[in-house]
C-alpha positions in Angstrom: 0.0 0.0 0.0 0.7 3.7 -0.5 1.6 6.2 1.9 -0.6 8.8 0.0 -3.5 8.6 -2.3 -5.1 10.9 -5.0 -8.2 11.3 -4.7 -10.3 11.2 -8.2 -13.3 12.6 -7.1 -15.4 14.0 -3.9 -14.2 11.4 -1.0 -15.6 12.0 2.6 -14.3 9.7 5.4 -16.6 9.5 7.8 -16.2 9.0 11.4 -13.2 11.7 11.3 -13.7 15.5 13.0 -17.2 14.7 14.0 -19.2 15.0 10.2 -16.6 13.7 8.4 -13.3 15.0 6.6 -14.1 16.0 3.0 -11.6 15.3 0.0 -11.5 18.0 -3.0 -10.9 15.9 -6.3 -7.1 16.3 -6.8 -6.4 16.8 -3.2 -3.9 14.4 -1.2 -5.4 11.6 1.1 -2.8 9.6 3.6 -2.7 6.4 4.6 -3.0 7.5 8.0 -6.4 9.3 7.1 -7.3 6.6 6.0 -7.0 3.8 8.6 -7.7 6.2 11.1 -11.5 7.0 9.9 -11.8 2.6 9.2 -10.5 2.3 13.1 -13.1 4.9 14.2 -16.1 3.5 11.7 -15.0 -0.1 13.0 -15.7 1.2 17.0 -18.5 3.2 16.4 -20.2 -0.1 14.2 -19.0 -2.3 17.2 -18.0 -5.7 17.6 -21.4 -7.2 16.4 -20.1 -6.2 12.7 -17.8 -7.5 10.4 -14.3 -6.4 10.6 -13.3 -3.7 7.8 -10.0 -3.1 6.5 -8.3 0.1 5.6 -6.4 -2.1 2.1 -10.3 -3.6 1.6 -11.6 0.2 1.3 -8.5 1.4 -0.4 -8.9 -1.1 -2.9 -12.8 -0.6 -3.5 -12.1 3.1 -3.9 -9.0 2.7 -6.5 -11.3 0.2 -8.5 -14.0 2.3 -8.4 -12.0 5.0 -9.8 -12.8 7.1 -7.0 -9.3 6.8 -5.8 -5.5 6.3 -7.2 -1.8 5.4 -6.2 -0.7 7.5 -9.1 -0.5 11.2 -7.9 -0.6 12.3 -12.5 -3.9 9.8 -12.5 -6.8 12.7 -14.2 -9.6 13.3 -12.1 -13.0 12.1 -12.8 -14.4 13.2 -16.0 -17.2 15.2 -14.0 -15.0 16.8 -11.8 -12.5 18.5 -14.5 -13.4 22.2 -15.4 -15.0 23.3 -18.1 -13.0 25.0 -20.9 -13.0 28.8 -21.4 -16.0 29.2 -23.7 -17.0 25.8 -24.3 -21.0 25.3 -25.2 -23.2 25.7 -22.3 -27.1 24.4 -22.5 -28.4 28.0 -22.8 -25.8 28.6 -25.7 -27.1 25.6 -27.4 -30.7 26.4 -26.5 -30.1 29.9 -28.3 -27.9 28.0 -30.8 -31.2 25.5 -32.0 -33.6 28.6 -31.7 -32.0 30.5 -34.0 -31.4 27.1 -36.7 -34.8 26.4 -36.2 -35.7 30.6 -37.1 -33.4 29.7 -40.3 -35.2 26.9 -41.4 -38.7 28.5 -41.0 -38.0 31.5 -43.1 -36.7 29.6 -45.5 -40.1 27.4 -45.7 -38.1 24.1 -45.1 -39.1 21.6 -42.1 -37.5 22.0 -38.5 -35.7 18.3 -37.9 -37.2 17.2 -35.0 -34.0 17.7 -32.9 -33.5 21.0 -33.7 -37.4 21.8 -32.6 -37.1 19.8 -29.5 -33.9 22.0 -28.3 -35.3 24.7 -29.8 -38.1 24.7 -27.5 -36.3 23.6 -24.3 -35.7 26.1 -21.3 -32.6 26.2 -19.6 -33.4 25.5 -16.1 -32.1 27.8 -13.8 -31.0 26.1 -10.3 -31.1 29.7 -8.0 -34.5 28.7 -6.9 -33.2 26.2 -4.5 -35.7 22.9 -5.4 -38.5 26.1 -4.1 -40.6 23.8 -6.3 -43.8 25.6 -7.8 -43.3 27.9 -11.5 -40.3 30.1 -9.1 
């Protein structure tokens, strides 16, 4: 095993500094960190459970490709940021509304991709799950 670990994605180990100790993809986790949150989940699930080891976790996480040996290993594909002026959904909304504009003033027929997009709203996630029409 390791003395250090990358971590690939989000990784909270529980059981450590009351809540938890929360992993940034990219950041460093030790070996230490590690047993130390398996010895305190193995007291606090008791003796009535089955034993878990720190090399049993390590090796779920690293085949899950949550975690890695290799500190150049890329992060998870969902955690990398996005490129300076990449395609966002509301550019590609605006994008289809204005192919789909083309098409009818030209008299010819909206594929139906293009008028599905072209009639999608960007959903905007400020309302905090209010619910509602907010």
């Amino acid at each position: 095993m390791a003395d250090e670990y990358k971590a690939l994605t989000y990784i909270n180990l529980p059981f450590l500094d009351g809540d938890g100790r929360l992993y940034r993809p990219g950041q460093t986790i030790s070996l230490a960190d590690i047993e130390e949150s398996v010895e305190a989940a193995s007291a606090a699930l008791g003796p009535d459970h089955e034993t878990i080891s720190a090399a049993d976790q390590i090796a779920e996480m690293i085949q899950y490709g949550t975690l890695s040996e290799d500190m150049d290993a890329p992060l998870n594909a969902a955690h990398l940021p996005p490129q300076p002026g990449s395609q966002s959904i509301e550019t590609l909304i605006a994008e289809a509304k204005a192919l789909a504009a083309d098409y009818e003033s030209r008299g010819e027929p909206v594929p139906p991709e293009v008028a599905a997009l072209a009639e999608a709203t960007a959903v905007d996630a400020s309302d905090a799950g209010t619910g509602g029409t907010t």
